[in-house]
N, C-alpha and C positions, 0 to 999 in steps of 0.2 A: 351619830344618831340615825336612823331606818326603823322608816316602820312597816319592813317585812321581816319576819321572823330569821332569828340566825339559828343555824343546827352544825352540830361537830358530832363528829366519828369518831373523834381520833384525842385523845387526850394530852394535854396540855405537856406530859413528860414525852409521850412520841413523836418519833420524827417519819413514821413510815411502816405503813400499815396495808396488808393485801387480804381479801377475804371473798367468799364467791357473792354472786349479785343476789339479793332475796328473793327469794322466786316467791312472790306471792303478788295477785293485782288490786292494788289498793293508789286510786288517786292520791297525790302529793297537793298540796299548797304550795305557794310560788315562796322560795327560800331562799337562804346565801347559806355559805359554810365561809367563816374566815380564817387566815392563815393558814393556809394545805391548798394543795392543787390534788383534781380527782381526775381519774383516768377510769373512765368507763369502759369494759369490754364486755358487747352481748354478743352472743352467739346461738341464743334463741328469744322470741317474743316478739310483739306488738304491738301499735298503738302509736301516741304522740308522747316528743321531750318539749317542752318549752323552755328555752334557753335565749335570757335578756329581753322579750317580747317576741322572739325568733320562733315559729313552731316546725319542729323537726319530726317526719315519718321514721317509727322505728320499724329499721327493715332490716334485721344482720343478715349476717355476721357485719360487725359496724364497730368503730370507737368513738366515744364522747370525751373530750378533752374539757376539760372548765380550768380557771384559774381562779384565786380567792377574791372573793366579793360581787361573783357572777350570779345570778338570780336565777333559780331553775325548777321546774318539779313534773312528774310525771302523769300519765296515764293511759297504764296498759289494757292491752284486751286482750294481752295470751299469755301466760306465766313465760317472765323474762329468767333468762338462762347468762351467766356469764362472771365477768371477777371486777371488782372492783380496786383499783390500787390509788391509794390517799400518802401525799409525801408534803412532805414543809421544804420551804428556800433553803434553809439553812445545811440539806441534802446535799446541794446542786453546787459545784463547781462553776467557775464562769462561761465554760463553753456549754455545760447541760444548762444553765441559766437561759443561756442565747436559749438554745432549742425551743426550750419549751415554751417560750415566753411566743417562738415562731411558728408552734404549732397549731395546724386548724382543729376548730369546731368540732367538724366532722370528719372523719374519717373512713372510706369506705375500704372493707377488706376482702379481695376478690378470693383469694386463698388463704384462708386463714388458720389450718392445720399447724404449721410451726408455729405458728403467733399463739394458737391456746393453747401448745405444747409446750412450750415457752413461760405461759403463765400460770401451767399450772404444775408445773416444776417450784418456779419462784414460790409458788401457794405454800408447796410441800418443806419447802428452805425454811421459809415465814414460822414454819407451825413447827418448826424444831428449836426445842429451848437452848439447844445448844451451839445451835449457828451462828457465826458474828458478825459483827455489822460490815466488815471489810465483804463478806461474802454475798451480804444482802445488797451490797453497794453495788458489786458487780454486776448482779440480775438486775437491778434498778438503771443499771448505764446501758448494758442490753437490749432492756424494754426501748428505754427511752430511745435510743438508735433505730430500733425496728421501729415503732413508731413514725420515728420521722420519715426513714423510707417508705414507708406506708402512704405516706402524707404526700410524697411525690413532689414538695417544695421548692427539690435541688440545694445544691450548696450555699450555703449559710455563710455571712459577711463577719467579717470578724469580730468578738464579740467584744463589746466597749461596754467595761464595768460599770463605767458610771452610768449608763443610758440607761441598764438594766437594773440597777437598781434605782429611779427615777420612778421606773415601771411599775416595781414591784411597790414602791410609796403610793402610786398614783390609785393601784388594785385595793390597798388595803388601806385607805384613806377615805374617810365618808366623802360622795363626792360636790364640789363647791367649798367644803370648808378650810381650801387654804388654795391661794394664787401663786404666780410661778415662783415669785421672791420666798416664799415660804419653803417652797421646795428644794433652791436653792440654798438658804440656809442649813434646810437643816442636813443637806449634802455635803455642808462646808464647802462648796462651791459659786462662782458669780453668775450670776443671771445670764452674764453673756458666756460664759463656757456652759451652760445646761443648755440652752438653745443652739450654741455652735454644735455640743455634743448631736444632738438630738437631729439637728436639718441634716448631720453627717449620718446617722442611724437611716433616720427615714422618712426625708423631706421634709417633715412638719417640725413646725413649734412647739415647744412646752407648749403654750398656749392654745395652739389648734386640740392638742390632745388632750387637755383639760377639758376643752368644750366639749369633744366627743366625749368624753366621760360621764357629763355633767348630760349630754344630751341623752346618750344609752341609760342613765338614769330613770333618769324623769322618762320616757319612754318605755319603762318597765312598772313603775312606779302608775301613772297610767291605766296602762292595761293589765296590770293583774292584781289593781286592787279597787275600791271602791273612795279610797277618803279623797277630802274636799281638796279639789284645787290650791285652796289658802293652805291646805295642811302640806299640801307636795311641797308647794313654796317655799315654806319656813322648811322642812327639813334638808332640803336642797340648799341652805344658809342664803335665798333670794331675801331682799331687805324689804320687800312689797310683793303681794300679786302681780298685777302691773309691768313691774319688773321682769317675772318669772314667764308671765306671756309674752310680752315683746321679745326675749330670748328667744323661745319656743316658737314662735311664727317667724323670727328673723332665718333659723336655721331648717326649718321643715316647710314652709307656708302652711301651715295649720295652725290652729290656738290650741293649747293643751285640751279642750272639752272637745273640740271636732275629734281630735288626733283619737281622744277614746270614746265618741263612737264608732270610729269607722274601725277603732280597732275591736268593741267587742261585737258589731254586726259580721265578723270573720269567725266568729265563734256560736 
């Protein structure tokens, strides 16, 4: 349950779709797209991205990286120029899994000549009906590599199936509405191997990263929309208001209503 609008690109038989970015300036409303990951590439335009409560200066040449269930929408003030590439999990092998799941936010591209040469080759692959998916896989491992060196990261730890699919539950899973035992099960794994996995991955608990989840939520939730308190609550599965604030001030020191004024006097 959310109540921010969901929107898809991409149809429920596709696994992997590239197409250039709408060049038109028209504000967005604050959205999700679920199951697909989007790879934004501008190479001209302006203005702001809002991504999770985060507000980002669009300045390219630049890449926008989201993963499903991320909250985003725009508004430019120069006609945006560039490609959009939308791919499902089901793509990604376990080491393109690790990657992407490692990639940032933002991406800035100091020379970006091979990198749009790159995608708009794959564009050109994309639009031939008779190219196969082994060939579009390739341009998609490609990207994704360029990318990461793009990202400047460094080497990448090696990837553990199970964390990553943990991950990918935890993305596309309303969030609050299931605890770590839940997750566990339905990995067919014990509580104490998802947290052993996990502290080995990346310090934290299930449980610390549930919280983040549940806090990048409601901190989205918040600030780009208007409904009641009581209403953020329940759909965050809190069993009381009450409840939902004492979380809320435990992990930010603010109460959800400080948190969104000071977040829409930013705006």
């Amino acid at each position: 349950m959310s109540i921010l609008p969901f929107k898809s690109k991409i149809s429920q038989e596709q696994v992997l779709k590239i197409s250039p970015f709408k060049e038109v300036i028209k504000p967005t409303v604050p959205h999700k797209h679920a199951g697909y990951f989007e790879l934004i590439v501008l190479s001209d335009g302006a203005g702001e991205h809002v991504i999770d409560d985060i507000t980002y200066e669009v300045n390219p040449p630049m890449i926008f990286f989201l993963k499903p269930g991320q909250t985003h929408c725009w508004n430019f003030t120069r006609i945006p120029k560039g490609y959009v590439v939308l791919f499902k999990e089901e793509l990604l092998d376990a080491q393109l899994l690790a990657l992407v799941y490692q990639l940032n936010i933002l991406i800035d591209v100091q020379d970006s000549r091979a990198y749009m040469q790159l995608l708009a080759l794959f564009h050109e692959e994309y639009t031939q009906t008779q190219t196969e998916i082994p060939v579009l896989m390739a341009y998609m491992r490609l990207l994704l590599e360029k990318t990461d060196a793009l990202s400047g990261k460094g080497p990448k730890p090696p990837a553990n199936a199970l964390y990553y699919q943990f991950k990918s539950l935890l993305h596309n899973t309303d969030a609050g509405a299931k605890n770590v035992k839940d997750y566990a099960d339905e990995l067919n794994v014990s509580t104490h191997q998802l947290i052993q996995v996990c502290r080995e991955a990346n310090g934290k608990t299930p449980s610390m990263m549930l919280t983040e989840r549940l806090l990048l939520e409601a901190k989205t939730l918040l600030s780009a929309t208007d409904h009641p308190i009581k209403e953020i609550a329940h759909v965050l599965h809190f069993t009381d208001t009450s409840h939902f604030v004492k979380f809320f001030k435990t992990n930010t020191n603010l109460t959800p209503g400080a948190y969104r004024e000071l977040s829409q006097s930013r705006h």
